[in-house]
C-alpha positions as CSV (number, residue, x, y, z in Angstrom):
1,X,0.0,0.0,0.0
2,X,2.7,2.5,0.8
3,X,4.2,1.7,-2.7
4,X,1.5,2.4,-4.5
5,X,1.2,5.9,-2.3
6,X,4.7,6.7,-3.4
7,X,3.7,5.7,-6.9
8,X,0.9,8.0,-7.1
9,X,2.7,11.2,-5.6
10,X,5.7,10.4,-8.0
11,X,3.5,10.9,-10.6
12,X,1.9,14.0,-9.4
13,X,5.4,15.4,-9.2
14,X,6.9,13.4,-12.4
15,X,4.1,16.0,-14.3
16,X,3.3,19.3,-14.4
17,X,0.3,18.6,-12.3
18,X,1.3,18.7,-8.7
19,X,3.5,21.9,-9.0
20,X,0.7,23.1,-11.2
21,X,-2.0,22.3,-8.4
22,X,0.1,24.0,-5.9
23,X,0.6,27.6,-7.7
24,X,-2.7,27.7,-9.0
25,X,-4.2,27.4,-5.4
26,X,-1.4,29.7,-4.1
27,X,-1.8,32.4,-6.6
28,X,-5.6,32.5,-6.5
29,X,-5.7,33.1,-3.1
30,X,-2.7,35.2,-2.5
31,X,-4.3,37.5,-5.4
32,X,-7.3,38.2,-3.5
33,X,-6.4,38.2,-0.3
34,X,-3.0,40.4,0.2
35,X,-3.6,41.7,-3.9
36,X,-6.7,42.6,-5.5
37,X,-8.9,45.5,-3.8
38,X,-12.2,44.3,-2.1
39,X,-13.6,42.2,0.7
40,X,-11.9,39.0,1.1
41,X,-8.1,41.7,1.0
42,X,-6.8,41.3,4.4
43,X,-5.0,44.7,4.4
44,X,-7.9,46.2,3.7
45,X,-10.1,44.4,6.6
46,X,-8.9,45.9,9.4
47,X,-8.4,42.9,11.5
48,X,-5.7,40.5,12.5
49,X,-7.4,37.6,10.5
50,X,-7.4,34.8,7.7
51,X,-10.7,34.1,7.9
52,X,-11.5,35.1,3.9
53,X,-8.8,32.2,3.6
54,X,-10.8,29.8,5.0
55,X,-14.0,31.7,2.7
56,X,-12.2,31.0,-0.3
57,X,-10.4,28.1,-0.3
58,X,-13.8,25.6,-0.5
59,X,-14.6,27.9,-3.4
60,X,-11.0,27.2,-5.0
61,X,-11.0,23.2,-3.9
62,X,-14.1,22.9,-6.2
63,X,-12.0,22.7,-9.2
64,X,-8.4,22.0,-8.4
65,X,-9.3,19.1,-6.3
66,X,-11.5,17.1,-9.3
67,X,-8.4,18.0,-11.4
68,X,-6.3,16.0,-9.1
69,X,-8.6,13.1,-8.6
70,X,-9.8,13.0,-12.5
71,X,-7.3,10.8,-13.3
72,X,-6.6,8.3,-10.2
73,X,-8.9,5.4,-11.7
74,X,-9.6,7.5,-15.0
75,X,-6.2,7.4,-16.2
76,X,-6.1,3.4,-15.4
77,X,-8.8,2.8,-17.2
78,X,-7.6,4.6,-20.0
79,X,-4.7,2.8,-20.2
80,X,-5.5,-0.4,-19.8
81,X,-3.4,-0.8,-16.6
82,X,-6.5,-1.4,-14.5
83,X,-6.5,-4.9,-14.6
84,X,-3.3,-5.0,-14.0
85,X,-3.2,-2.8,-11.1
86,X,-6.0,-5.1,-9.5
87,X,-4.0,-8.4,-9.6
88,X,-1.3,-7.0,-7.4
89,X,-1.3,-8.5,-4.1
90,X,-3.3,-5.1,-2.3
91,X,-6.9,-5.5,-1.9
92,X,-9.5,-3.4,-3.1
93,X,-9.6,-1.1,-0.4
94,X,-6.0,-1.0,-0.1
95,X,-6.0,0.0,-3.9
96,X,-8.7,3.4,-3.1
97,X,-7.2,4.3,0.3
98,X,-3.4,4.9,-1.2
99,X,-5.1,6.8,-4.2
100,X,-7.3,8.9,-1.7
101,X,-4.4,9.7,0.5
102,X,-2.3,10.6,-2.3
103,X,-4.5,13.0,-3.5
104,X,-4.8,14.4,0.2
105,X,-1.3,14.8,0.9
106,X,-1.2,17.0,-2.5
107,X,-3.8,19.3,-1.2
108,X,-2.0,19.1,2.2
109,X,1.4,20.2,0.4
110,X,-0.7,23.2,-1.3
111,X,-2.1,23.9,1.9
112,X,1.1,24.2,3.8
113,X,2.4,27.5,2.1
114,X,-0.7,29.4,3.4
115,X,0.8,28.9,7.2
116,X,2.9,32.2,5.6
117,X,-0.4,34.2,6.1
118,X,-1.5,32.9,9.5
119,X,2.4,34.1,10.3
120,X,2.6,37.3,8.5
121,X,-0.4,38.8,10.2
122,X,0.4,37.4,13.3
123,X,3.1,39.7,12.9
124,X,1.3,42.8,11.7
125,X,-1.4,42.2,14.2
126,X,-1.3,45.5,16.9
127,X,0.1,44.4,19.3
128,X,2.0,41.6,17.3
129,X,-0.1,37.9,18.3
130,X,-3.3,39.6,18.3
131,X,-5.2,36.7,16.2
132,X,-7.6,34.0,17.1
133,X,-4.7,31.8,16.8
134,X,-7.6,28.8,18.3
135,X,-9.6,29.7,15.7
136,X,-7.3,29.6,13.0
137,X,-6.2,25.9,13.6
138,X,-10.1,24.7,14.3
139,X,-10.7,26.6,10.7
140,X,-7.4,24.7,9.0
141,X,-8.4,21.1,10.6
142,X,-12.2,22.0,9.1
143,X,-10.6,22.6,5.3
144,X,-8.7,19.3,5.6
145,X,-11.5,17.8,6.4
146,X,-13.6,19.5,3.6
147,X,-10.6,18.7,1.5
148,X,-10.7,14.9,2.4
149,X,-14.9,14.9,1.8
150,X,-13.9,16.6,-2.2
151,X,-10.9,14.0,-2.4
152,X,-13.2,11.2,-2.0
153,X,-15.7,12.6,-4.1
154,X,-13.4,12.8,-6.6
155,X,-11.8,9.4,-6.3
156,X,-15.5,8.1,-6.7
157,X,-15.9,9.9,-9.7
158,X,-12.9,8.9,-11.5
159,X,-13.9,5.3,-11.1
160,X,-17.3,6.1,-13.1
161,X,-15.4,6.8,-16.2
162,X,-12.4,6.1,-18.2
163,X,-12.5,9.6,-19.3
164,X,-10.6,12.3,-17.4
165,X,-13.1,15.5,-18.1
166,X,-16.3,13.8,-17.9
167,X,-14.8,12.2,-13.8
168,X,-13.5,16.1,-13.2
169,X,-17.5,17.3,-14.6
170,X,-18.9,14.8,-12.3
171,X,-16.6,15.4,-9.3
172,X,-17.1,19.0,-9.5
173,X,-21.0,19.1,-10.0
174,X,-21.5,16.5,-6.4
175,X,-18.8,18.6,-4.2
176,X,-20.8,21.8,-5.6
177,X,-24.3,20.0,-4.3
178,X,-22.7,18.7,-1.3
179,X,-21.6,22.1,-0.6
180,X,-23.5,24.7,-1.7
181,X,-26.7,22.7,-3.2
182,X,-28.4,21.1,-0.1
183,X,-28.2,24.7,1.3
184,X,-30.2,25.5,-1.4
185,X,-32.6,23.2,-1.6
186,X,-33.5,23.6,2.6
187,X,-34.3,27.3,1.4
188,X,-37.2,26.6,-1.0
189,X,-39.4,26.0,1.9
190,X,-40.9,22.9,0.7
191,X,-40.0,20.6,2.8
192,X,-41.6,21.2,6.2
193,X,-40.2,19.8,8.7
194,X,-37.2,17.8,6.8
195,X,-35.6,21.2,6.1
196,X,-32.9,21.3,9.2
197,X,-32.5,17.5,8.3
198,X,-31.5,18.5,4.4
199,X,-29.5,21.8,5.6
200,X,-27.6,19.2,8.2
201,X,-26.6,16.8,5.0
202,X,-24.3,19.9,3.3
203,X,-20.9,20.3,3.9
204,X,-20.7,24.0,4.5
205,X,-22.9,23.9,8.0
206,X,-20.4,21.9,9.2
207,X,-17.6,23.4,7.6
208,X,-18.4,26.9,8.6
209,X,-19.1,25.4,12.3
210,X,-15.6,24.0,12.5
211,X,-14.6,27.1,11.1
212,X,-15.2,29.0,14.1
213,X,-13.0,26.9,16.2
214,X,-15.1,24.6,17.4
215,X,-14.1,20.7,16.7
216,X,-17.5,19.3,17.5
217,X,-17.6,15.5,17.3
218,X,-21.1,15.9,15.3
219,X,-19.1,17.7,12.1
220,X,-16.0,15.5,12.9
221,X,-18.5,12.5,12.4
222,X,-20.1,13.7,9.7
223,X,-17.0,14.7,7.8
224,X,-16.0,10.7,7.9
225,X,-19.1,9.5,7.0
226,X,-19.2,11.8,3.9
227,X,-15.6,10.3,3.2
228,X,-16.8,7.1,4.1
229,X,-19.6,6.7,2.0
230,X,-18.0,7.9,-1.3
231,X,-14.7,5.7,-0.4
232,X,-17.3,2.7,0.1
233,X,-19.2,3.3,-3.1
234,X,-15.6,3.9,-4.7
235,X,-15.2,0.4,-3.8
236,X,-18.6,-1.2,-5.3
237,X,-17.8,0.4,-8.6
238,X,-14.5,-1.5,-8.5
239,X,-16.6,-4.5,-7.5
240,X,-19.0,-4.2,-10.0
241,X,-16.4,-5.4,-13.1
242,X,-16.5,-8.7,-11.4
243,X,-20.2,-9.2,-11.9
């Protein structure tokens, strides 16, 4: 299993893709928050705080995180190598898990940098230290988190496909439901009484929970199920070529 962990980030780093992944997540958010003029420009706030980090970042994930996972399974498919890959002596699970935790420990490596911000304005705070620095580390364990729940979204959706745009379509389009779209549809004010229930199955109530520093074991929990589940039905799809 470690092997094939190795494998995987050697050929994130063998391509243009993991130093690509890194800048683009980098330069996006270092562009609007020390950069461009506006809200999320921490400057401009007025506060010793990264908080429009943590505001972004799930934005930004959306699309760099299906365009790491697109091709875990994809790729394998494509090249015939997936057969091959499943007669090795790892089992199944074995198999997803060093795929899922190499894609993790690439958005871990891009998230690593961004410990300059939480430093620099820790620095320019007045007096110097004055930052929730609690906060900050409840907000950075609920983006890993949120990171792992897109990661295994994305892992699920390369193994739909042996097509790398139409897994990074499909793995965009559930982590934007899953954040965004449950929110959404507990608004309409249809639902009587399930409405809490649908607005507790989206990723950002927990998300922005954590977010405020609180590890609550109820977001913890629901963060693994949510990684879990797609890891689980990652594994069925595998499955499914014996039947």
């Amino acid at each position: 299993m470690i092997s094939l962990l190795k494998k995987e980030l050697n050929s994130f780093f063998s391509s243009i893709t993991g130093y690509l992944v890194i800048v683009v997540f980098l330069l996006i958010n270092s562009s609007f928050l020390w950069l461009f003029a506006g809200s999320f420009n921490i400057l401009e706030g007025g506060y010793s705080s990264i908080d429009n980090l943590f505001l972004l970042a799930p934005w930004v994930f959306m699309f760099l995180i299906p365009a790491i996972t697109m091709r875990l399974f994809a790729d394998e498919k494509r090249l015939g190598t997936m057969e091959l890959l499943l007669t090795k002596p790892l089992s199944e699970m074995q198999i997803i898990l060093s795929k899922f935790f190499a894609g993790l420990l690439l958005v871990i490596f891009a998230l690593l940098p961004t410990l300059l911000y939480f430093f620099s304005v820790y620095q320019l705070g007045n007096p110097v230290g004055n930052i929730d620095t609690g906060g900050t580390i409840g907000s950075y364990f609920g983006l890993l988190f949120l990171a792992g729940s897109y990661t295994a979204i994305g892992l699920f959706a390369s193994s739909l496909t042996d097509n790398q745009i139409v897994s990074f379509i499909i793995a965009m389009a559930l982590s934007f439901i899953f954040y965004f779209g449950f929110d959404q549809i507990a608004g309409l004010g249809i639902f009587g009484g399930l409405e809490l229930l649908i607005f507790n199955l989206g990723i950002n109530e927990h998300y922005v929970s954590m977010s405020r520093g609180v590890l609550d074991t109820r977001d913890i929990f629901y963060f693994l199920t949510v990684i879990g589940v797609f890891i689980y039905a990652t594994r069925l799809v595998l499955q499914s070529r014996k039947w």
